[in-house]
N, C-alpha and C positions, 0 to 999 in steps of 0.2 A: 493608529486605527486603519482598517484596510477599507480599500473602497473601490468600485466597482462601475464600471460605466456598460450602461444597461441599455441593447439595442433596441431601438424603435418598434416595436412591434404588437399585435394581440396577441400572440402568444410567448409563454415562461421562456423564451430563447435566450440562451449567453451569446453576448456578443464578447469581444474583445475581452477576457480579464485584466483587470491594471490593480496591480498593487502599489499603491503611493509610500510613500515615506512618513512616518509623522509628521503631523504640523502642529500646529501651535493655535492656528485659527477653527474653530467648530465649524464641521460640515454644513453645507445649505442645509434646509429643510427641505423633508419630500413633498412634492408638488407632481403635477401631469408636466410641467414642463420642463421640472429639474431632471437630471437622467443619474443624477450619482446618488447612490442606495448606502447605506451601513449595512454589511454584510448579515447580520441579524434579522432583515427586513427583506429581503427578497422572496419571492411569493410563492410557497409552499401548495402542496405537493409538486416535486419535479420526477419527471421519469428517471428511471434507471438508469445509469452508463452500460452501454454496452459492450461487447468485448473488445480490450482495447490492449494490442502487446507493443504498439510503438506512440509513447507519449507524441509526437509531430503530428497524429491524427486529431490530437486533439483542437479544434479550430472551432470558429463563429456558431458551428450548426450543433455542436456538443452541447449536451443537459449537462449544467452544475447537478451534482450528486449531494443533495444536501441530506442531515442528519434527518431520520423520521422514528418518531417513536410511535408507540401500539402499546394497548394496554391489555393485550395479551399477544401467545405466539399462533401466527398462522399456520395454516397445511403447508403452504411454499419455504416460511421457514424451517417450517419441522423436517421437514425431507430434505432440507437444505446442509441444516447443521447436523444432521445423523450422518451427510454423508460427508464430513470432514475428518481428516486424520488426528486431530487433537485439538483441547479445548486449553482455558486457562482456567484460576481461581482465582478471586482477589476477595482477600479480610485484614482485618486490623485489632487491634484492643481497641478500649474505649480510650483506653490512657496506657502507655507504653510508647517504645522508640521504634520498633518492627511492625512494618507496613510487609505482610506475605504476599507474594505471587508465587500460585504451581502451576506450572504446566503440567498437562494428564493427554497421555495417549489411550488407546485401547475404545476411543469411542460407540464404535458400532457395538461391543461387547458391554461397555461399562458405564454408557450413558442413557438413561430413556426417558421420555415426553410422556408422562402418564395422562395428563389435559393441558389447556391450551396455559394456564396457569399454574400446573404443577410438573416439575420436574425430578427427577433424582438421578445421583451417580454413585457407583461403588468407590469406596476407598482403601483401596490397598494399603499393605506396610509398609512404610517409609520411614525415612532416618527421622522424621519430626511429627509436629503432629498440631501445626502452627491454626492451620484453618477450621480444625475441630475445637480446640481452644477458645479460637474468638466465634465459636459460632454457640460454642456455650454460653460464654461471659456475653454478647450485646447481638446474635442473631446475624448480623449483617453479613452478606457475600453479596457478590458478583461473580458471573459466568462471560466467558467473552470466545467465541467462534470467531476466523478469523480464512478468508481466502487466498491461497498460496496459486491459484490458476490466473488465468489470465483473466476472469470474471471476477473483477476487485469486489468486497464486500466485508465490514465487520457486524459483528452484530454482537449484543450485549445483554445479559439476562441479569435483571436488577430484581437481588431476593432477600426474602428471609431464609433461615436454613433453620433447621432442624435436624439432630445426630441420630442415628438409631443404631444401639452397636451390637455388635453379634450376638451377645447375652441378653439383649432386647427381647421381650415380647413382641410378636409380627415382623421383626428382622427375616425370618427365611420365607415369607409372605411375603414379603417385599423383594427379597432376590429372586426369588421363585418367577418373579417377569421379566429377568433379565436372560435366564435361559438357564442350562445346565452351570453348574461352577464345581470347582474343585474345592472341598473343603480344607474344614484345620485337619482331618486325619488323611489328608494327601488322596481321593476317591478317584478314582478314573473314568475323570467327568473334563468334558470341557468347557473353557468358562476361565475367567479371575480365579486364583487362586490366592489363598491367603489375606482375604477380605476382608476387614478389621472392621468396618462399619459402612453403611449408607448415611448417604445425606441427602435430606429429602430440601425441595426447594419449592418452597411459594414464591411462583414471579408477581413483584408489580405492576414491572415498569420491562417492556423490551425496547431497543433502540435498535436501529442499522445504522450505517454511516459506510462511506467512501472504498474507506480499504484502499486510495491510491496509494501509498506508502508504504504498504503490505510488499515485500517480492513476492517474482513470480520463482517457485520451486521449478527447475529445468527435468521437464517431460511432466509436471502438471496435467489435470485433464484442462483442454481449451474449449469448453464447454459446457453446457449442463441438458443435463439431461431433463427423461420426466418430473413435472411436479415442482422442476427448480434446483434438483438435484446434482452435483458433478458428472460431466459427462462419463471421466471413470475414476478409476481408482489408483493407475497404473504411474510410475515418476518414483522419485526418490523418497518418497515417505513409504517406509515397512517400519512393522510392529518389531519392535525391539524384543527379544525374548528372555535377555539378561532378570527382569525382575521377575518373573515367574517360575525360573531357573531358581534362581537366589529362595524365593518363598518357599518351591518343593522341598530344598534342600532343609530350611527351615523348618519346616513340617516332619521330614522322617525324623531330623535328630531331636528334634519336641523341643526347640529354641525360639519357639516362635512368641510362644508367650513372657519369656525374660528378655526376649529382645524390644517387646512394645512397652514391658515396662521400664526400661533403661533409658528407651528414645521417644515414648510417647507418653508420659505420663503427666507433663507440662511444655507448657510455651518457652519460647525465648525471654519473654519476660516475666514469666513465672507464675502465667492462668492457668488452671486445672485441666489436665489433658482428657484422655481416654480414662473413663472411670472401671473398665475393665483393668486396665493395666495401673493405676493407680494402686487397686486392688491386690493386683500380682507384688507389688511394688514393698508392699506389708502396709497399707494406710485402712487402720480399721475403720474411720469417723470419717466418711467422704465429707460430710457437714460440718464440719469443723473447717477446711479449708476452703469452703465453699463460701464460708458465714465471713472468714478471715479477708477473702480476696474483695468483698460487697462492701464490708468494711474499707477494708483502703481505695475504694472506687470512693466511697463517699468522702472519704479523706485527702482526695484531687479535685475534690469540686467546695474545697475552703471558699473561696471567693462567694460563692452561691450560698453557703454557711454564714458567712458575716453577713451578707446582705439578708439575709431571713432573720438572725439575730436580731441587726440591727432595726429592721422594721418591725418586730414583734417587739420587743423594747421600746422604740415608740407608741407603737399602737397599746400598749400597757400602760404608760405613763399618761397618754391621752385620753383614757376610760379614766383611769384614776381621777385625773383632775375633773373631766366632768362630772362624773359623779360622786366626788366630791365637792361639786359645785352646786350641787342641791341640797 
């Protein structure tokens, strides 16, 4: 366990950090006079780190950066995370051996803050179609922003998702606020091209935290701007142009829809993908494998089964005898 020897003061000030070794013996209890804390207990809200490119700065008058969560996103964050060069995704099955993480560039284009609770992103083609899958089967994602300046910072969008694919109803209502795009007939528009579906995100839960561990990308902006912003844009992160490249190409030869049903039509462990390209794929009964996969969800949760059994078997035999005890 870590512990912390906590300077004399009125104010949330770090004195000294001491990481101890485990022991064997349980911590004192907290008291006014005891000074060692269990890191879980140190007294919330603390101010922000501020810009820090040489760790030796860090000494006695430094704020610990502890995690803070918010139950929705603010202005400072929203101007914050619009203006970083890439986001992540993180899903899973309910049941399955593949835990997904994507990385997604193209932010300022492919990501927007509709309200302070609701977000969405475009979803380009790609060789899988892992995050769509499980966001069908149990809803769950995470979003995670992360600072490569010298302004350490992560931050974490805890949602539900929601798919809506290009054959959707309100689909081009919905891209319609991300700005011009280039469609599936290749339009000379700019924008995402070859957009396979949105996913719409209800946040519940947002979090910040540290980001010490994060590097700093070299020529990074070393500051931020208005609103909370990066100061600029300018350093080693540019938009890669190969997948947009690849999608037009896709687009003239009209490959675009055998290729989503080849690589998107399920998971890695074999949840229903893209119900557009399922479709492409020759699956006439989307409901059949729909009804198939609910099924053997419920057929991983045996355990939960015998014990319903087995208490409904009791509680039968238990009426019984009462009333037949009358």
């Amino acid at each position: 366990m870590l512990s912390v020897s906590y300077a004399k003061s009125t104010l949330p000030i770090i004195g000294q950090l001491k990481i101890s070794p485990p022991r064997s013996a349980p911590l004192p209890r907290l008291t006014q006079k005891n000074t060692v804390y269990n890191i879980k207990h140190l007294p919330l809200p603390l101010p922000p780190l501020p810009n820090v490119t040489n760790p030796q700065t860090l000494n006695q008058n430094t704020f610990l950066n502890m995690p803070k969560f918010y139950p929705s996103l603010t202005e400072d964050l929203i101007n914050w995370l619009q203006a970083q060069p890439l986001f992540f995704t993180a899903s899973a099955p309910r049941y399955g051996k593949h835990i997904n993480l994507s990385p997604k560039g193209y932010t300022s284009r492919c990501f927007r803050v509709l309200g302070p609770n609701q977000a969405a992103y475009l979803d380009a083609t790609g060789s899988g179609s892992e995050t769509v899958s499980h966001i069908y089967e149990n809803g769950r994602v995470t979003v995670m922003f992360a600072s490569f300046s010298a302004s350490p910072r992560i931050l974490r969008l805890f949602c539900t998702g929601r798919v809506v694919e290009a054959e959707d109803a309100g689909f081009d209502e919905i891209v319609r606020s991300f700005g011009p795009r280039g469609g599936e007939g290749g339009e000379d528009k700019e924008g995402m091209k070859g957009v396979r579906a949105v996913v719409m995100l209800d946040i519940f839960k947002v979090q910040t935290s540290c980001g010490y561990g994060v590097p700093i990308a070299e020529g990074a902006a070393t500051g931020e701007g208005e609103g909370g912003g990066e100061g600029g844009r300018e350093g080693r992160f540019g938009e890669r142009e190969t997948m947009e490249r690849w999608a037009e190409n896709q687009i003239e030869k009209g490959n675009l829809k055998s290729y989503r049903a080849e690589w998107n039509s399920d998971s890695l462990d074999g949840l229903p993908g893209l119900r557009s390209a399922r479709r492409e794929k020759g699956e006439k009964a989307l409901w059949v494998k729909d009804l198939l996969t609910r099924a053997k969800r419920v057929g991983c949760e045996w355990e939960g089964l015998l014990v319903g059994l087995g208490v409904g078997v009791g509680v039968g035999f238990g009426l019984q005898k009462l009333l037949g005890g009358r």
